[in-house]
Structures are given as C-alpha cells and as structure tokens.
N, C-alpha and C positions, 0 to 999 in steps of 0.2 A: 316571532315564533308562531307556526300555525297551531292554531287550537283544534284538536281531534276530539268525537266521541264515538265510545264503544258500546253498542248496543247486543248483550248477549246474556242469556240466562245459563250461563253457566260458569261461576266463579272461576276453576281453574284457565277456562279460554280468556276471561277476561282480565286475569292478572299478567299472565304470562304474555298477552301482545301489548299492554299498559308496561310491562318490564321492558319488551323489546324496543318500543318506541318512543320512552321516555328516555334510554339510554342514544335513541338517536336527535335527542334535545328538540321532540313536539310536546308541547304541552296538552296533555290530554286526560277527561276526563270516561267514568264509565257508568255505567246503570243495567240493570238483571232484566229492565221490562219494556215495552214497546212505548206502554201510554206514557208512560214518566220517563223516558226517550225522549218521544214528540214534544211533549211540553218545555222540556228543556229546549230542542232544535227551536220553538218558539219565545221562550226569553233569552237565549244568549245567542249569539254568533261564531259558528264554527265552520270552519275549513273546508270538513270532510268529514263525513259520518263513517265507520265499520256497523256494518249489521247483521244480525244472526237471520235465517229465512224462519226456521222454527221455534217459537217462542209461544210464552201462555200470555193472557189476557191479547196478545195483539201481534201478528204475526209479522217477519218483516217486512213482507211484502206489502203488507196496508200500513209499516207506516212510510215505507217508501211512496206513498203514490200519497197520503196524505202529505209527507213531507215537501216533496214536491211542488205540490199545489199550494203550499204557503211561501217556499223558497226556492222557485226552479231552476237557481244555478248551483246549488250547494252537493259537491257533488257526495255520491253513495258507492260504497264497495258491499257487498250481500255477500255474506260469509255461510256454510254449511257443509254438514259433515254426511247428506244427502243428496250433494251433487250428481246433476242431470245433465246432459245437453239443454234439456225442454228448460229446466228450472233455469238454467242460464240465459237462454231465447228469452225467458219470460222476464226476467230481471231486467235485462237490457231494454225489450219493449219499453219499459212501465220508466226508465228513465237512469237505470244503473250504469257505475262508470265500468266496474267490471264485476268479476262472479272471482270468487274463492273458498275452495276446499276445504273442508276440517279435517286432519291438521295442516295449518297453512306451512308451505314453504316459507325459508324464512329470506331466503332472495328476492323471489317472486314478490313476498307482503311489500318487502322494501320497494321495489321497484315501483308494484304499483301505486302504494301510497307516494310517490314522489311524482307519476304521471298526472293520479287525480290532482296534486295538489297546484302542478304546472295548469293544468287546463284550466283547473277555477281561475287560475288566475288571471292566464288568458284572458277569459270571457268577460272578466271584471276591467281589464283592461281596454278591450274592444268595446263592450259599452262605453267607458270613459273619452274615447275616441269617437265614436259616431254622437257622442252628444258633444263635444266640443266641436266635432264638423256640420253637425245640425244647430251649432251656437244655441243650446238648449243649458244655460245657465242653471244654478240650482238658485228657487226662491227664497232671497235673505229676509230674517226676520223673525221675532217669535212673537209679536205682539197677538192680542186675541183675533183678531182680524185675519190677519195673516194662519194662523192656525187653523182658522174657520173652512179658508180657502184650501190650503193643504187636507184639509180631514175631507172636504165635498171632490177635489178631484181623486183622492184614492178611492170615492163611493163611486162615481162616477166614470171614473177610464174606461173598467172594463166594460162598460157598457154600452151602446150604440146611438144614446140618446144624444140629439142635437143640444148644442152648449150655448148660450147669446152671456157676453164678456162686455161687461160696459165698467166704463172707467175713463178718466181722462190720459188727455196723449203724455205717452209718457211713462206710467202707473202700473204697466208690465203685462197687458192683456193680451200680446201676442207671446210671450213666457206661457201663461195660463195653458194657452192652447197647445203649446209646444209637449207640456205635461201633460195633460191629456191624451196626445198622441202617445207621449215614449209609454206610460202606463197601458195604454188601449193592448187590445187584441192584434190592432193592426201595424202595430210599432215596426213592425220587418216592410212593411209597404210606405209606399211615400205619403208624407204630407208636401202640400201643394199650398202654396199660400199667395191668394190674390189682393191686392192692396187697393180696394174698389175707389180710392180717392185718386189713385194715380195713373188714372183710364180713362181718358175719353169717354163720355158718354156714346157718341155714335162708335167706339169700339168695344166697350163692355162685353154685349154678346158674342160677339166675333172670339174674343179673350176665355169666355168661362163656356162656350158651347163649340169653338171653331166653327169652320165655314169650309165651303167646298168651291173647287178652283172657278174662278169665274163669279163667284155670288155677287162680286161689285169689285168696280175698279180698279182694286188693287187687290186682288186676291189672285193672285198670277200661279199660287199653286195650294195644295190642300191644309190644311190648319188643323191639328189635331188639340182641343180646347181645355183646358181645367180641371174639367171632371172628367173626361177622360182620364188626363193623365192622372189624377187622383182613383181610379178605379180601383176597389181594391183599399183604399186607402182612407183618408182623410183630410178636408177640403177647408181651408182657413181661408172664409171671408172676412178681411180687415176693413175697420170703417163701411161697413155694408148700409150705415145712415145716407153714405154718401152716392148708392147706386141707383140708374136710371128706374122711373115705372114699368118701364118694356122689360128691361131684362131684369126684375123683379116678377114679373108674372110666369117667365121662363122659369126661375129659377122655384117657383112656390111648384111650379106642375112637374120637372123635377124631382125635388122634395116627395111630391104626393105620388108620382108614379114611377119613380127611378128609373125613369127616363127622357134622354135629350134629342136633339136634331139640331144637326149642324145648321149655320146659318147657308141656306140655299141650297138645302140639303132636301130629300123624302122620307129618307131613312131613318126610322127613330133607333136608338141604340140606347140599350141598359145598360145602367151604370148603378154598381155597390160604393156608394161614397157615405162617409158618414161628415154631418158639412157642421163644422164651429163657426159660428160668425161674432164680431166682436163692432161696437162701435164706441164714441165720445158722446155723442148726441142721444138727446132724452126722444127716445124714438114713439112715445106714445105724444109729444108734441108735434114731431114730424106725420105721425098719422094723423093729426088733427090739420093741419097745415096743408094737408092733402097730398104729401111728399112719398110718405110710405104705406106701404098695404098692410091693414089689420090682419088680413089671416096669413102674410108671411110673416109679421110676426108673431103671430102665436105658432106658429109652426115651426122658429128659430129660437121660442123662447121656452121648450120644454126646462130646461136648466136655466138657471141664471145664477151666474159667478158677476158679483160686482167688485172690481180692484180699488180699493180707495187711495185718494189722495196721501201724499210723501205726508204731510201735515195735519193729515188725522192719525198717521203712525209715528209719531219721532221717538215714541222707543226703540222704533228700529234704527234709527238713523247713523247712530253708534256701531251696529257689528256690520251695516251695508259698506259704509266708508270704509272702516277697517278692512272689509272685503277686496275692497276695489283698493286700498292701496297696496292691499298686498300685492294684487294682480297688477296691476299698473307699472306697480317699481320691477316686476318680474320683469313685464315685458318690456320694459326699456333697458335691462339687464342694470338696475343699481339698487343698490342696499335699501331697505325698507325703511321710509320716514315715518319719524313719530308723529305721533297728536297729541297737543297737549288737549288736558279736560276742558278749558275756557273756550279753545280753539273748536271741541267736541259741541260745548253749548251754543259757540258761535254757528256754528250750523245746524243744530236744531231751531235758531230761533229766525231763519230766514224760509222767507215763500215760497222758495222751491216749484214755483210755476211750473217748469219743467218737467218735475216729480225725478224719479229717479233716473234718468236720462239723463236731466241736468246737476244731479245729484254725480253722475261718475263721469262725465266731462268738469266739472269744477273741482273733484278731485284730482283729476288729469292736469286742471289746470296751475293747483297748488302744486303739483310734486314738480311742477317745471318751476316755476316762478318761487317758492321758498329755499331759505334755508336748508339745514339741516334737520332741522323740525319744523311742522306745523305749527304757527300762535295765531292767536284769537287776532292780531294787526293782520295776519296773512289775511286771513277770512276775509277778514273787513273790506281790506286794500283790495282784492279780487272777486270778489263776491258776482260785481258786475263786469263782464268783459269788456266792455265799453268806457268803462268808466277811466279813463285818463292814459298818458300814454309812459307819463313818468313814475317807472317802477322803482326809482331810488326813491324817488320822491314819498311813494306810495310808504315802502317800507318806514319810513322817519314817521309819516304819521303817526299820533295818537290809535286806536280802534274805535271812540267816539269821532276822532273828526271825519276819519273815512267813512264809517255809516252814514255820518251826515251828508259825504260827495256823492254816496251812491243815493240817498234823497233827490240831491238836485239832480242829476243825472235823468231819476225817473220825472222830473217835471218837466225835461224837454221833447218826452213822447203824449202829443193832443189825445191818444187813445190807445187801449190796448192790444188793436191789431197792429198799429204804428209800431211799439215795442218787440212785440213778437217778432215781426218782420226783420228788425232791428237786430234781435237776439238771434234768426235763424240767419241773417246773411253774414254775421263777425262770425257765426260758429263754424257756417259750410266753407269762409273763407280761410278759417284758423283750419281746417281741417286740408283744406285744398293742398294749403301751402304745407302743410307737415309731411303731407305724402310727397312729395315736390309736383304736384298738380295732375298726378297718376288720378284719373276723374273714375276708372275699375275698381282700385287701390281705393279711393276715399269713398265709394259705394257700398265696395263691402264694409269699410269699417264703420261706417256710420248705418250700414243696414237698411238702406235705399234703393230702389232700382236705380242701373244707371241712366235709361231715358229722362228718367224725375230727378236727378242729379243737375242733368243738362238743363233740362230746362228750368231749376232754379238759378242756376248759372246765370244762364240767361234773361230770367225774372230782375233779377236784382245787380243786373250789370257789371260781373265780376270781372276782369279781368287778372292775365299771369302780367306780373310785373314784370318787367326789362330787368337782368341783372349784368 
C-alpha cells in the first residue's frame, strides 16, 4: 500500500483529499505546516508527498527544494488555490511531479496521484537495475566496522576527494568503491575500473593514458586510455601497489594538473576524473622498498577506508551467508536451504583466507553438494575443495574427523603461496567446468578480465577434458 503525505494548512482541504484517498485504499497521513512536514519526509518513508504552495512558518515551495535535497526521488504534487502558469513553471523547475488547483478535480487528483506514484517507482526500479548491471551489491553486515565504513562513504561520495581502500584480496574494496561512485555526484557518468595487477607493466601507460597510432609496434591505430573514458566520471585503481614507477609519475602529474598525453602523443588533454585507488599491500613499506612514490601517495590517500578481514568480523558472517544463499538457491532456481546454528558456527570458526569471496563460493559450494540442509559435517567435509574426492565418504564422516582431513590436507602445501595457487587453480577450474568452459561466461562470473582469465588458464595448465 503506498504511503501518502498531505502537507496543507487548511483543515477542510486536508480532510477532504485524506477522505478521497483513503477510500481509494493509500495509506496516508496529514500535517497543517511545512516544518513538521519536512521532519516527518525525514523520519519515515513515503511515496509521494501533496503540498500546499502557501503556508505559515514554511512555504511549499522551500520545503520542496529542501525535500528534495534530503530525498531526490520522492516525488511532489504543489497544490493551490493561487494558481499561475509562472507558479507552475516554477514548481516544476525546483523538481515538482506536477501543479494542482484549489479546489482539485477529483479525476485529475486521481490520475495524477496514480502517475506520480508509477514514476517513483520506476526510478526505484531502474536504480535497482543499473546497480545489478554495474554488479554493485549492497554492503552485508552491521558489525561496528562495517558501520564505520557505511557512515565515512555517505560523508564522503558527494564529495570529489580522492579515496585509497586497503584491505586484503577479497574483503570487498572494489564494493567500497562502487558505493562511492553510485552516491557521488557523478553516478550518471561512468566508473572505469583498472585492475593494475593485470597489465603488463610495459603496458600500463598505454592502458590508463592511450597512445597515438604508430607510438610503438603495435599501436596500428589510436587508443583512447582510462581517463579518458573516465572523464567526467570516476577512475578505480585496483591494486594500484602493483603499478610501474613510470606510470606512477604520469599518473601523480595527472592527479596534480588534470591533465594527460597520450603515449606518443604532444597534446596534452584535460581530464575531470575524480580517481579511488585501492590496494592489499602496506604501501608505506613499498615506499620504503623504493617500489612506490611518497607524494603519490599522499595525493591517493586524502581518505582512507580500510576493509577488514572476514575474521575480524564474524558477527557478520551469519546475515552475509544467509545473504548469498538466498541469492544462490534463487539463481539456480531451487527452494532456499536451511543452516543449522552448529553449521552457522561452523563457519564462523574457519580462516576464511579468502574473506568474503571464499565466503560465497563455499556457500555455492554447500548448496550443490548438501542435503536438504546445511550441518555442521557439511562444513566440515567441504570446507576445503581439495580435500578428497569421496563425497559419500565425506558425508559418513564425524565433523571432528573431517576437520582433522582438512589438517592434513593443509600439511601437503611447503608454503602459502603453494596453497593459494592450489586454491585458485581447483576454483577457476570448478568454475570453468560449470559454465561448460564458456572462458566470457566464467570471466564475468567470477569478475576477471578475460585476457587474466586466459592466462591463468594457461599459468596452471588447465585443460577441457575429452567427454
């Protein structure tokens, strides 16, 4: 049922459209004044506001323009019994869905409350859509941490200030930035997002400043680079630990004078980007190491959002899961598995190296390989994807003696890039083979480029099996 409020200082107008519109089953409430209006539009949520243009303590018109600027899709109907052409022109400027007469028609009110109500919804809908196509997930969680981070980007979106997002891989620092964006001013322009570990270093600059045809051996035609296409917009350096000193000094002059030059280029060209970069690495150790420039990043690190580890937050770990299996069982189209509580602690009480990446591929991985429900033996017996190949087997187990296989399991990796490696080649392969080795298909799902797709492929010698 949509919830309506009526803003009018005039008892009779304001019973009489509460009568009409109550009888067409909106739930709505009313108020005589603008300010104790506004404060309401600010603690509850409604629909669709009616509002009078001439009112005491606060007119409509300011609190349409304050309204607005706290909630700019909620839409507004300006009611008066002073109608103008001009007052209409001017209602509409300021952000009104439409203008109506005192005394209203009583077809016309209908109508148009049923228009505004279609369009909010709309609008509510098309955001829900450009963030599901921009894969801009909502950040799970209420731990204090997580809060911390929620309260600094609503200070921070609308603002133009450069962001540095450290955290480990995994931990959701490319989210962070994503929020950043849809909040920002620039949310209607593109985010651009460069993944500096998965570039060549002798291509970097080529990548984030383009190059002009001919600039070197394979530049057979012109390259329009990064920030460019970010102009306007908003510029996501991922893993930026990982980028060359050359195009690190580009990228700091850049920064300082908003402007670039194509590699083999004369021309310098300005560019409005406003740049987040994010890395894993303790990059005041990399300046030490002589890897990274001090003054880019103090010029990267006006803000700093740190994303913690899955295991400095396992209060959240409970509503993330339940998240993803909601999503999970959706999108495999079957009924929603339960978790038991044991099963619940069972995953609080593991490493989750991965952090939350491997947090919703091992949920991925239970809702294939269990029951009917989730138990605490699932956990156990799957915890490591590697770890054995007999799944009857697995099930018969205890949940002590399985912990203890996935022990010995970890004693046959000498270190822990061995593991990783380990971990990342069963994943990319478990993923290969679910798409039936669509290498586009398993790029995006796993949120890879596909060149860095390929050539992990090729890193860890996968091949399609014969079937």
């Amino acid at each position: 049922m949509a919830k309506l409020l009526i803003i009018d200082d005039e008892r009779a107008i304001r019973s009489t459209l509460r009568e009409i519109l109550e009888y067409e089953n909106y739930d709505v409430e009313d108020i005589d004044n603008g300010v104790d209006g506004l404060d309401l539009i600010k603690k509850k949520k409604f629909d669709l506001v009616l509002c009078d243009i001439k009112m005491n303590k606060m007119d409509g018109m300011e609190v349409l323009e304050q309204a607005q600027a706290y909630s700019p899709d909620l839409p507004f109907i300006m009611i008066s019994g002073h109608g103008t052409v001009e007052t209409a022109i001017e209602a509409s400027k300021k952000g009104a869905f439409d203008f109506i007469s005192k005394p209203p028609d009583l077809n016309r009110l209908l109508i148009t409350v049923r228009n505004a109500l279609d369009r909010g919804t709309l609008v509510t809908e098309t955001k829900v859509l450009k963030r599901k196509a921009s894969k801009t997930r909502d950040i799970l969680g209420s731990s204090e941490s997580i809060g911390k981070i929620k309260e600094t980007i609503e200070r921070v979106a609308p603002t133009d200030a450069r962001v540095l997002i450290t955290g480990a891989n995994g931990s959701g620092k490319e989210l962070v930035a994503r929020w950043l964006h849809e909040k920002s001013n620039r949310a209607d322009s593109p985010l651009i997002e460069v993944n500096c570990a998965a570039i060549p270093s002798e291509l970097i600059e080529s990548e984030l400043f383009g190059h002009e045809k001919g600039s070197f051996t394979s530049a057979v035609k012109q390259r329009i680079g990064k920030f460019e296409l970010a102009n306007g917009g908003t510029l996501f350096l991922d893993e930026i630990g990982d980028m060359s000193l050359s195009a690190q000094a580009k990228v700091l002059r850049a920064l300082q004078e908003h402007k670039i030059s194509r590699v083999g280029g004369e021309k310098e060209l300005e560019v409005n980007v406003r740049v987040l970069a994010a890395t894993n690495k303790d990059l005041l150790k990399e300046i030490e190491d002589g890897n990274f420039r001090m003054d880019l990043y103090h010029r990267l690190n006006v803000i700093n959002i740190h994303v913690p580890h899955l295991t400095e937050r396992i209060e959240d770990i409970p509503e993330i899961a339940l998240h993803f299996l909601e999503e999970i069982c959706k999108e495999y189209g079957m009924p929603v598995k339960k978790i038991g509580d044991a099963a619940m602690a069972a995953l609080q009480a593991l490493p989750w190296t991965g952090n939350v990446r491997e947090l919703h591929n091992m949920i991925e991985r239970l809702i294939i390989l269990s029951d009917k429900a989730i138990t605490e033996q699932d956990v156990a017996a799957f915890a490591n994807p590697g770890g054995g190949t007999n799944i009857g087997a697995a099930h018969a187990a205890t949940g002590q003696q399985a912990v203890r296989s996935v022990g010995q399991n970890y004693d046959s990796f000498s270190n822990f890039q061995d593991y990783k490696d380990h971990a990342e080649k069963e994943f990319i392969k478990f993923k290969l083979e679910k798409n039936n080795w669509n290498v586009s298909k398993t790029a995006d799902d796993i949120d890879i480029q596909r060149s860095h797709l390929y050539s992990k492929i090729e890193k860890f010698g996968l091949k399609r099996t014969a079937e």
